[in-house]
Rosetta silent file (secondary structure, phi, psi, omega in degrees, C-alpha in Angstrom):
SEQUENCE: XXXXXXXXXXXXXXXXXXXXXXXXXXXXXXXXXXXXXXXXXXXXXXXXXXXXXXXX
SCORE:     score description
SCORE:     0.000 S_00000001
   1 L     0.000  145.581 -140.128   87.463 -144.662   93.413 S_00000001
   2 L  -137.182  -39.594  171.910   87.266 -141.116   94.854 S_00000001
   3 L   139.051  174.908 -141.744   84.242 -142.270   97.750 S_00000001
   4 L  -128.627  107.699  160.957   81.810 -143.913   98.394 S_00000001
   5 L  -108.721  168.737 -165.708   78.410 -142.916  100.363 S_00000001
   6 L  -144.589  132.398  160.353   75.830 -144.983  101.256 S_00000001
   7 L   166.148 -142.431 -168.143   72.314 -143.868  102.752 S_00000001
   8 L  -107.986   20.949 -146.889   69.063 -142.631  102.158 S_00000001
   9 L   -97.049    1.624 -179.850   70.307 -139.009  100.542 S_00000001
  10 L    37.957  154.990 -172.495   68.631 -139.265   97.127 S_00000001
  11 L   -77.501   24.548  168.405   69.783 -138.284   93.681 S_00000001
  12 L   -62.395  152.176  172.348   68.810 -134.208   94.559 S_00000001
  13 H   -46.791  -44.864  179.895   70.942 -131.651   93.052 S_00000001
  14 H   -87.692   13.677  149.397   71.779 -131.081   96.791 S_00000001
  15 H   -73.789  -71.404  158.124   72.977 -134.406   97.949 S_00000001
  16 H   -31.445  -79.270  171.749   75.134 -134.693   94.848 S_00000001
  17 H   -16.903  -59.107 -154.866   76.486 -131.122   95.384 S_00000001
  18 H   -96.926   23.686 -178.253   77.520 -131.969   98.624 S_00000001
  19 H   -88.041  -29.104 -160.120   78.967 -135.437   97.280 S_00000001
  20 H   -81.671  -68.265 -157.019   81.029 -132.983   94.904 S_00000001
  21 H   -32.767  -53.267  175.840   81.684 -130.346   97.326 S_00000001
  22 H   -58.458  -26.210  156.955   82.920 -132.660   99.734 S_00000001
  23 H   -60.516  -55.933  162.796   85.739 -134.212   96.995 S_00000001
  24 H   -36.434  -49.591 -164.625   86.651 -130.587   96.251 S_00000001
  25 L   -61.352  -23.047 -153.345   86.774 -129.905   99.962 S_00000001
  26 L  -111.337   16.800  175.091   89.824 -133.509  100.023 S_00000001
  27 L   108.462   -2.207 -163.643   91.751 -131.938   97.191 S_00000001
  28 L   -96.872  111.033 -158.565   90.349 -132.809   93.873 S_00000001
  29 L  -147.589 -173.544 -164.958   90.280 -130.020   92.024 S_00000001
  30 L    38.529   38.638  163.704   90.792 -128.893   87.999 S_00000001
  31 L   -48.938   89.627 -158.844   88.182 -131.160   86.695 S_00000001
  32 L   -95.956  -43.528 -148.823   87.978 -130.705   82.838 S_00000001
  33 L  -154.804  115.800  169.748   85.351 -133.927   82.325 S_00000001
  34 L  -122.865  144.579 -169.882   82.760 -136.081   84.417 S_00000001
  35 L  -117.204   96.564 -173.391   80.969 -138.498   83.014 S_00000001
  36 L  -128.370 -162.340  168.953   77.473 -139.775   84.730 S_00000001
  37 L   -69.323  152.928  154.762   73.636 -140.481   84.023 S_00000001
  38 L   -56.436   43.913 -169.327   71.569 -137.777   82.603 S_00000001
  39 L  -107.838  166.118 -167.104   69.948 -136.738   85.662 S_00000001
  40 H   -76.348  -79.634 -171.469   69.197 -132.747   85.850 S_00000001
  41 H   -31.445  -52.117  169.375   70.477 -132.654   89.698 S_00000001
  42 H   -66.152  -23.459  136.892   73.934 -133.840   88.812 S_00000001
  43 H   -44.875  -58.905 -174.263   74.206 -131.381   86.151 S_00000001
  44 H   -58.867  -27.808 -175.518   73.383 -128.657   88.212 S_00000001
  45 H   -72.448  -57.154 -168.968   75.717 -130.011   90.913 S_00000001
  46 H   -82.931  -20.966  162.065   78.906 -130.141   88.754 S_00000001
  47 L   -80.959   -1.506  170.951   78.299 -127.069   87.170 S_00000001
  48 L  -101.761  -18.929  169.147   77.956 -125.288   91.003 S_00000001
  49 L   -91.600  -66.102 -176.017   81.155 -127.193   92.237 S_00000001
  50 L  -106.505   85.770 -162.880   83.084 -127.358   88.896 S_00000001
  51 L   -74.796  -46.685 -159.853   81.424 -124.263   86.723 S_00000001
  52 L   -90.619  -21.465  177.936   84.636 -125.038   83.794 S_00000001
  53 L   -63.912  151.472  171.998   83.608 -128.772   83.717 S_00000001
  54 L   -68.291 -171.747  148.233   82.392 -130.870   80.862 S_00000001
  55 L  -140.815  102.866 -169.587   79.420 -133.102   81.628 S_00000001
  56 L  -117.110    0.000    0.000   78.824 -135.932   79.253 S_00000001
């Protein structure tokens, strides 16, 4: 597990963004492939954090 948040932040592209951003921000970096739900906000998120990532 990579973290964990817990609150009221909803599944917007910009709560996810700053879910990514903030993993980027600890080191995680060179992503080739994340794997989630189909929602349009988390696409949009991982391609604005990780632009070279898959999304499946």
């Amino acid at each position: 597990m990579l973290g964990m948040w817990a609150g009221t932040g909803g599944e917007g592209a910009k709560t996810v963004g700053g879910y990514l951003t903030e993993l980027r921000n600890r080191g995680v970096e060179d992503v080739f492939m994340v794997c989630s739900d189909g929602l349009k906000a988390v696409t949009d998120a991982i391609e604005q954090v990780w632009p070279l990532a898959v999304h499946q």
